[in-house]
C-alpha positions in Angstrom: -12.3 -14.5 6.4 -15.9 -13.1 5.6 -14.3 -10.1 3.9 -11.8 -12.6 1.8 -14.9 -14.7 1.0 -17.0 -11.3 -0.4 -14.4 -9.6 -1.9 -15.7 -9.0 -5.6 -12.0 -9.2 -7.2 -11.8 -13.8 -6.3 -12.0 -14.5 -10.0 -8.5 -15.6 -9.7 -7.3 -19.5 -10.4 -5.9 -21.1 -7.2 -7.0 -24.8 -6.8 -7.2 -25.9 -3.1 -4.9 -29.4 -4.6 -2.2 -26.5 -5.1 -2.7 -25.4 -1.8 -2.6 -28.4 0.0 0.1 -29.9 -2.3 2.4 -26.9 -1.8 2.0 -26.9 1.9 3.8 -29.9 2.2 6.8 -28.0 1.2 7.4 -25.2 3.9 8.6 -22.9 1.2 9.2 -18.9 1.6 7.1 -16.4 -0.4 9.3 -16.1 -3.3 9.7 -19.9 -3.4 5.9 -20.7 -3.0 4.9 -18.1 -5.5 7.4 -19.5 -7.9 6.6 -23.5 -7.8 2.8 -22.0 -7.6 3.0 -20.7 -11.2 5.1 -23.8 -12.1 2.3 -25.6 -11.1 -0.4 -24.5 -12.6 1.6 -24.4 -16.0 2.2 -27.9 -15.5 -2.0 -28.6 -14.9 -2.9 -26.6 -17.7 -0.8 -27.8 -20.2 -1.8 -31.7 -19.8 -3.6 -33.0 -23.0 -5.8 -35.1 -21.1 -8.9 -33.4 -20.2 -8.3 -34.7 -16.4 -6.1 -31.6 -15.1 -6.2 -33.7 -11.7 -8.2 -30.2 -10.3 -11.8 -29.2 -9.2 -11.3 -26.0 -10.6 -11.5 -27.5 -14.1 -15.6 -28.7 -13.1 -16.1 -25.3 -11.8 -18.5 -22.3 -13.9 -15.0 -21.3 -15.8 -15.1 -22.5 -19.3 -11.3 -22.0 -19.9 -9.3 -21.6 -17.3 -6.3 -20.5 -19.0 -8.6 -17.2 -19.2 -8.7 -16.6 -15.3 -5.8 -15.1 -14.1 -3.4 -16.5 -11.4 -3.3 -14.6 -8.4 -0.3 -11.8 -7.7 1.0 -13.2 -4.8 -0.4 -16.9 -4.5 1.2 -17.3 -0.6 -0.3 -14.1 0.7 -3.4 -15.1 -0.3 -2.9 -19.5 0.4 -2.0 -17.3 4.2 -4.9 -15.1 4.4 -7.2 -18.0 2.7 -5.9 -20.6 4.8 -4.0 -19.8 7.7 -6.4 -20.7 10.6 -6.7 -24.0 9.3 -2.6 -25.0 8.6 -2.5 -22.8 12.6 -5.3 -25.6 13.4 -4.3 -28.6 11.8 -1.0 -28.4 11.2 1.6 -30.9 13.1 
């Protein structure tokens, strides 16, 4: 987890609401990865300026410039995993 926290390439957009929304879901890898990007098209397209997201209050001026990450359940399981193994019902 220390090495995931310090790695110097985490300028990548993944809101913990997508996490925790998409959890909900049980989905597979390709399935995950899939309704991820859906997702996150779906926040940043809203007119409003409430995306509904604490990413959008975060240091990033425009968020549509960060990019997503390659494989958003490897890294929801590497990010997360001890606490869905924890918490999880």
């Amino acid at each position: 987890m220390v090495n995931e926290v310090n790695n110097e390439k985490n300028a990548i957009l993944m809101p913990v609401e997508s996490v925790l929304e998409l959890a909900k879901e049980n989905l597979s890898e390709s399935k995950y990865n899939k309704k991820f990007n859906e997702w996150m098209a779906l926040k940043l397209q809203r007119s409003s300026g409430n995306m509904g997201i604490s990413s959008q209050y975060g240091p990033v001026n425009f968020l549509e410039d960060v990019p997503f990450p390659k494989n958003p359940f490897k890294l929801m399981k590497s990010r997360f995993g001890l606490f869905f193994g924890i918490f999880s019902t």
